[in-house]
N, C-alpha and C positions, 0 to 999 in steps of 0.2 A: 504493500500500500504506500508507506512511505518513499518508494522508489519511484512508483505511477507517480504522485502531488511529483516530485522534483522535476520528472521530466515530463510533465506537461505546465510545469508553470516557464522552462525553456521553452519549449514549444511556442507560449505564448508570447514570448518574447523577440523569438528568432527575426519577427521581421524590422525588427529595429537593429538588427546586424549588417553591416555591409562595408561594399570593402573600403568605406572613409569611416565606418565606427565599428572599431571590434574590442571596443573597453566598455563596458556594460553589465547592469545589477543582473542575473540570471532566477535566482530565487529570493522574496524578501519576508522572510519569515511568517508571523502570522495574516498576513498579505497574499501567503500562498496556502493557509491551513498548514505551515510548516512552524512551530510558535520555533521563535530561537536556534533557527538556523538560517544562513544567508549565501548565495553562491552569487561573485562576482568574477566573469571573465574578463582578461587582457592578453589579449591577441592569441587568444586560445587557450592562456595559462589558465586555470581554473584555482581561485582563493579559496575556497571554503572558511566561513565563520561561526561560530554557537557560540550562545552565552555559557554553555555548560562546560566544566571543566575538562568532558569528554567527547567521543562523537562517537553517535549512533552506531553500532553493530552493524546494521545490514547496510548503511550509507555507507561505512567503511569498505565494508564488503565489496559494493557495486563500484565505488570507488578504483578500489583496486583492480576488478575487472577492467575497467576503462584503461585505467593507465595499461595493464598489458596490449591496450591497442595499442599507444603511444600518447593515452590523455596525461598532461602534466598535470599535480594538483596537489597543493597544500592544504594545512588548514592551520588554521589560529582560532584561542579562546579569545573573545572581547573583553574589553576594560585589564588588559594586563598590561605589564611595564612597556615603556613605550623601545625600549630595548632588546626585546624580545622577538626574534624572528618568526616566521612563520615555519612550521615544519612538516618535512615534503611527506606525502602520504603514497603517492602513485605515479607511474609514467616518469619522463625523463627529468633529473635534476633541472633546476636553472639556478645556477649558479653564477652567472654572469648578469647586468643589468641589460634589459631589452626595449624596445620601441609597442607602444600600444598607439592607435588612434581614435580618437572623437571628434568628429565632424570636422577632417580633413585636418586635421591638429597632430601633432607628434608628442609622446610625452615620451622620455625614459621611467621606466620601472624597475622594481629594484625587490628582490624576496628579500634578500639579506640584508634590508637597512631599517631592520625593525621592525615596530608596531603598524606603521602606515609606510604603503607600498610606493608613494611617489605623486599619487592623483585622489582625490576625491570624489568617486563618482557620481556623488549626489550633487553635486553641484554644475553637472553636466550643460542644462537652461540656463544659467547663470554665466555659466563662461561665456555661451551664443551671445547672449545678451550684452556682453560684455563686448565682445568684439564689433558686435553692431552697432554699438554707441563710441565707437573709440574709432578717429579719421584723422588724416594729416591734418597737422597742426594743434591736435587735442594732445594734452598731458596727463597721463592717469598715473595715480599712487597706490598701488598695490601693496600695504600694510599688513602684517604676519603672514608675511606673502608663501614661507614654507617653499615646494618647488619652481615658483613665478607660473602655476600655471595660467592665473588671472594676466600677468603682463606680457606674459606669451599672446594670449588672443587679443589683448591690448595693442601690442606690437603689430600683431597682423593683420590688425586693421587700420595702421595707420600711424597710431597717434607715439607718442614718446614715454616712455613709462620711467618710473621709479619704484624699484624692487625692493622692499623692505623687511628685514628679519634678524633676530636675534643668533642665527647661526652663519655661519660661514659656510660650513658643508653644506648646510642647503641654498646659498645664496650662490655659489659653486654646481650646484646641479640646476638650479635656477637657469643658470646663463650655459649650460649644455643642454637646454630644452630651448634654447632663443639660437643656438647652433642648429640643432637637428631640425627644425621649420627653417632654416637658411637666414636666420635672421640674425644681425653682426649686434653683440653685447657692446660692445665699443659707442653704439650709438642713444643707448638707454643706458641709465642710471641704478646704481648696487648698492644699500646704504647697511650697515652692518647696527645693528642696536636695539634699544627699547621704544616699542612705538609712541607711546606716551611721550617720551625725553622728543623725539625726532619734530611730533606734531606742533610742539609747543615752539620749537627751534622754527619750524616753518613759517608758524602765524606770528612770530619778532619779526622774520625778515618778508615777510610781506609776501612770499610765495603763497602762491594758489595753484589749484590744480581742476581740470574739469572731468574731473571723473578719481574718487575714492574707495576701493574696495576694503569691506572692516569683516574679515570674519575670523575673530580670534579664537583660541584656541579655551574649554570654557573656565581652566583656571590657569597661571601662568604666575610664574613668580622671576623680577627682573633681575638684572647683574648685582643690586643692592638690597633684594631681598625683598623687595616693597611686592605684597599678592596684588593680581588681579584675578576679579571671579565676577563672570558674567553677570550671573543673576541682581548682581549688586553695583557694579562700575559701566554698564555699557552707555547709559546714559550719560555718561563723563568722557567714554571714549566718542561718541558722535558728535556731541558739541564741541569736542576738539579740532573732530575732522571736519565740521561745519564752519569752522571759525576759514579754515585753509583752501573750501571752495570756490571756485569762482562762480558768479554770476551767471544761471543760466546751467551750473554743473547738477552734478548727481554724484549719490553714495550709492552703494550697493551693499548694505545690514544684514547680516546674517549670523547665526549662531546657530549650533546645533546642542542647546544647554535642552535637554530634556525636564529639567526643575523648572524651566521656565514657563510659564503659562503664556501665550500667544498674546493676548489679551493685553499683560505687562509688559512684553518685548514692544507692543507697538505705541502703548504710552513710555518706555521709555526712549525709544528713538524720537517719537513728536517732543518729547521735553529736550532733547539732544537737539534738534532740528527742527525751531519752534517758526510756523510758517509756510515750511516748505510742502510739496505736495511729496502723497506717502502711498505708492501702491503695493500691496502684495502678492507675491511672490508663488509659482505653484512648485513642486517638488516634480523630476519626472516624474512619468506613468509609469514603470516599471517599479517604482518604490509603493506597492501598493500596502502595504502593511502602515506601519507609524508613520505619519508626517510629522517628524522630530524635526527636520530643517526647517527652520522658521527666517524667510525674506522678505528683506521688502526694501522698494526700490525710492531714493530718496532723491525730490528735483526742487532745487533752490531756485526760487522766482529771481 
């Protein structure tokens, strides 16, 4: 039974595959009558996730069948250290970092670089979106930007970004995702730090930007120690990046803080961005289960 729900909630997905997107949610849990378990593909590789400490017997089972085709396929437990690789279950190792695409976009992917694989796939409409509002001569600020995949579709469309993040190794794979779409790092901006520190620097010197993406990570603690925790500071993070907008720009709000009630995310982005107009945001179709990703799209008169 449990074998039937997986592959037919593939099935129902397949036609959203093709050869400009092969990174994609394949099962989402209680979304497919599957509670707590998730299968996302990249470029064939098969993630498997569950909240449970274990997986499934006969999922394992089938698993394993596959790979002696040649399916690759890991799995990882959710909410563990962000350090913690995925571990290969079936079919061929990957060991090496590889290429996946979403809607003619290049990302590299990475099994061995932890908790999160390189790409966020819930955020798939968001990046479109992104790159459809980003044109020559537009500037966007990509903020916990992680692997720039926001300033990647930013770049692509046009406009000049600013990649922003507290690590080096991903501001580093950032700018080899602006490589692999043919796009020269040289001509966008890499800023290494605390977004807080960086926003407040901007709106001294009088920098604006027409286009902000804010989707932080939902607790975070900086090089001095000082938390940040969504549920309580987001409202302080958008009036910052409100202050840095220009006239006529847009934020792009998001979190994936599951405490947070929808309700409160959108009163605290209006008190962050008091004025401005505020629409929200749908999560793909394929995320049929929780709409935990909470957007909304933020346009300064």
């Amino acid at each position: 039974m449990i074998r039937h729900k997986i592959q037919s909630a593939i099935k129902r997905r397949s036609s959203l595959l093709s050869p400009t997107t092969n990174a994609l949610r394949l099962v989402d849990g209680e979304g497919d009558d599957l509670p707590g378990l998730f299968l996302d593909t990249y470029a064939d590789r098969w993630l498997v996730s569950t909240r449970a400490n274990s997986l499934d017997p006969d999922v394992r089972a089938w698993l394993e069948s596959l790979g002696q085709n040649g399916q690759t396929c890991y799995w990882k437990q959710l909410d563990q250290h962000e350090k913690t690789d995925p571990t290969h279950l079936a079919g061929p190792a990957q060991n090496q970092p590889f290429t996946a695409t979403e809607h003619g976009v290049n990302y590299q992917i990475n099994f061995q670089a932890g908790y999160s694989q390189g790409i966020f796939l819930d955020q798939r409409l968001n990046r479109q979106r992104t790159r459809d509002h980003a044109s020559a001569g537009k500037t966007i600020l990509n903020t916990f930007a992680y692997t720039g995949a926001f300033s990647v579709c930013a770049g692509l469309g046009g406009a000049t970004t600013t990649t922003l993040d507290l690590s080096q190794v991903y501001l580093d794979w950032a700018k080899t995702n602006f490589q692999i779409n043919h796009l020269d790092p040289s001509d966008h901006f890499f800023c290494k730090g605390d977004t807080f520190h960086w926003l407040k620097r901007f709106a001294r010197q009088g920098r604006t930007f027409d286009g902000i993406i804010l989707d932080p990570p939902t607790f975070s603690r900086d090089d001095k120690g000082k938390v940040f925790r969504v549920e309580k500071d987001y409202a302080h993070l958008v009036a910052l990046a409100h202050a840095c907008l220009a006239r006529g720009g847009w934020i792009l709000c998001c979190t994936n803080c599951r405490k947070l009630d929808p309700r409160d995310f959108t009163r605290m982005v209006r008190h962050g961005a008091p004025g401005a107009t505020i629409t929200s945001l749908d999560m793909p179709t394929e995320y049929s289960g929780e709409h935990y990703l909470k957007s909304h799209w933020v346009e300064k008169a």
